[in-house]
Phi, psi and omega in degrees: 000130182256139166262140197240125182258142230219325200211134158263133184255095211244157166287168124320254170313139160094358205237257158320298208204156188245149175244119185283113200265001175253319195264351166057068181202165172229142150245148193279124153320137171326124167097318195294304162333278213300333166236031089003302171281335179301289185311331177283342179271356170275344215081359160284157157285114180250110187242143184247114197212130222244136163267010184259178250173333194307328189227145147293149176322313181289340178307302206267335195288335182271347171258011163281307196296295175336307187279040189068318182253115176299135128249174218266183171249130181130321208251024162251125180261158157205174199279005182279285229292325213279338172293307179333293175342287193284302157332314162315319149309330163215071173052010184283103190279327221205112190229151173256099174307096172270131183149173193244197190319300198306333139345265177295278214302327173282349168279353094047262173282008179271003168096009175265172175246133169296108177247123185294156150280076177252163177308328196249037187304339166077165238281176157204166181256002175176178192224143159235135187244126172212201210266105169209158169257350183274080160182169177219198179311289204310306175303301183317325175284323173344275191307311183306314174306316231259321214295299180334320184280341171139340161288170187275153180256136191217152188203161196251321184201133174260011177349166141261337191206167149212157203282123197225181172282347167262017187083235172299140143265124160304094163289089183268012155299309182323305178291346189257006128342276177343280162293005170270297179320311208288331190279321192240317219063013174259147173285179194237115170302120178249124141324300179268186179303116037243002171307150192257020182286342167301334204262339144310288169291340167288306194310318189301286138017254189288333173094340190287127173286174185310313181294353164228035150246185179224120176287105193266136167202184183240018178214143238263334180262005169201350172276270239299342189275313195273329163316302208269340168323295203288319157109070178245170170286110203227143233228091157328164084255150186265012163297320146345246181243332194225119192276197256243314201275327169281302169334312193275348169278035179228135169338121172355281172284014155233009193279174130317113167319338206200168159211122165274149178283299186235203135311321184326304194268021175262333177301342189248030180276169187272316188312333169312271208281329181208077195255133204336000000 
């Protein structure tokens, strides 16, 4: 069935670009620039939208841009801002962060007050868990201690790994989810992929409902899940984390519409080349 797709929804790592995380630089995956560029000469809307926590959102467009890839300002996500955003919307003032800049600064801007995890952090209306290496027992009880009292527990991505230039990376807002969970029994809200709430501010974004993007990613548990939650048109590549074989091991209705080697083979698609 052909579709006429209005916003390409594309990932970062493993995707677009691989990120050398000791040199705080990315190089662009095969394929990626030229499609990009396909997609603006179709008239899609191109959003860039990241499951990490490492940088605020403004943090990434000049080192994508080092690396060859332009996104437009605005149309880069991560699951820290789109979560500040929706907290902020309902009304939740005053949270306690574990997580480093990429984090803080948009809850930041989004006008909330920041509370460190420290034991004498005093009451909070939530806890946000994002991507950091700074922390230990004392913060970590911190945060369990704010849950115990009655606040929500929220996180921007609970990944277990992501795809770097050096292979898997640990995603340890994820592990520390974990022990929050295992510690409070409460669950922990995600923001980020594969919850579709990111596919919400693209549509706010772009005007495009779910049903006319199209999601690219490399990893099979969280673009591809989260496409297919929303009932978007959703793309695989195997530069990442995951080959060709894994895709194909998911169930009929949760698989990739489709799986790519690169980017390379995304300009010649009919949505592209010819669109609906």
């Amino acid at each position: 069935m052909t579709r006429t797709i209005r916003a390409a929804v594309f990932d970062i790592d493993g995707t677009l670009a691989l990120m050398n995380k000791k040199a705080g630089t990315f190089t662009a995956l095969p394929g990626a620039v030229d499609a990009l560029a396909a997609c603006e000469a179709a008239g899609i809307a191109v959003i860039a939208y990241t499951n990490g926590t490492f940088f605020p959102p403004a943090h990434y467009y000049p080192l994508l841009a080092d690396a060859g890839i332009r996104i437009a300002p605005g149309h880069l996500l991560t699951p820290a801002a789109i979560a500040a955003e929706a907290l902020a919307r309902q009304g939740y003032a005053r949270i306690m962060v574990m997580g480093g800049d990429g984090t803080r600064v948009p809850v930041r801007d989004a006008g909330i007050e920041i509370v460190e995890p420290t034991p004498d952090a005093g009451p909070v209306d939530a806890v946000l868990l994002g991507y950091t290496r700074d922390f230990g027992a004392t913060e970590l009880e911190a945060v369990v201690q704010a849950v115990w009292d009655g606040a929500r527990p929220f996180a921007g991505s609970v990944a277990p790994y992501f795809a770097s230039s050096n292979g898997r990376m640990l995603g340890i807002s994820g592990a520390i989810a974990a022990a929050l969970e295992n510690a409070t029994d409460q669950k922990v809200t995600v923001f980020g992929k594969p919850e579709v709430a990111g596919l919400d501010t693209v549509t706010a974004l772009t005007g495009a409902a779910p049903a006319e993007m199209a999601v690219i990613g490399d990893d099979p548990k969280l673009e591809i899940r989260m496409g297919r939650r929303a009932g978007a048109l959703t793309v695989g590549v195997t530069t990442g984390i995951a080959d060709e074989a894994l895709f194909m091991s998911f169930p009929a209705d949760e698989r990739a519409h489709m799986v790519l080697s690169s980017l390379e083979q995304l300009a010649d698609l009919p949505w592209l080349t010819e669109p609906a």
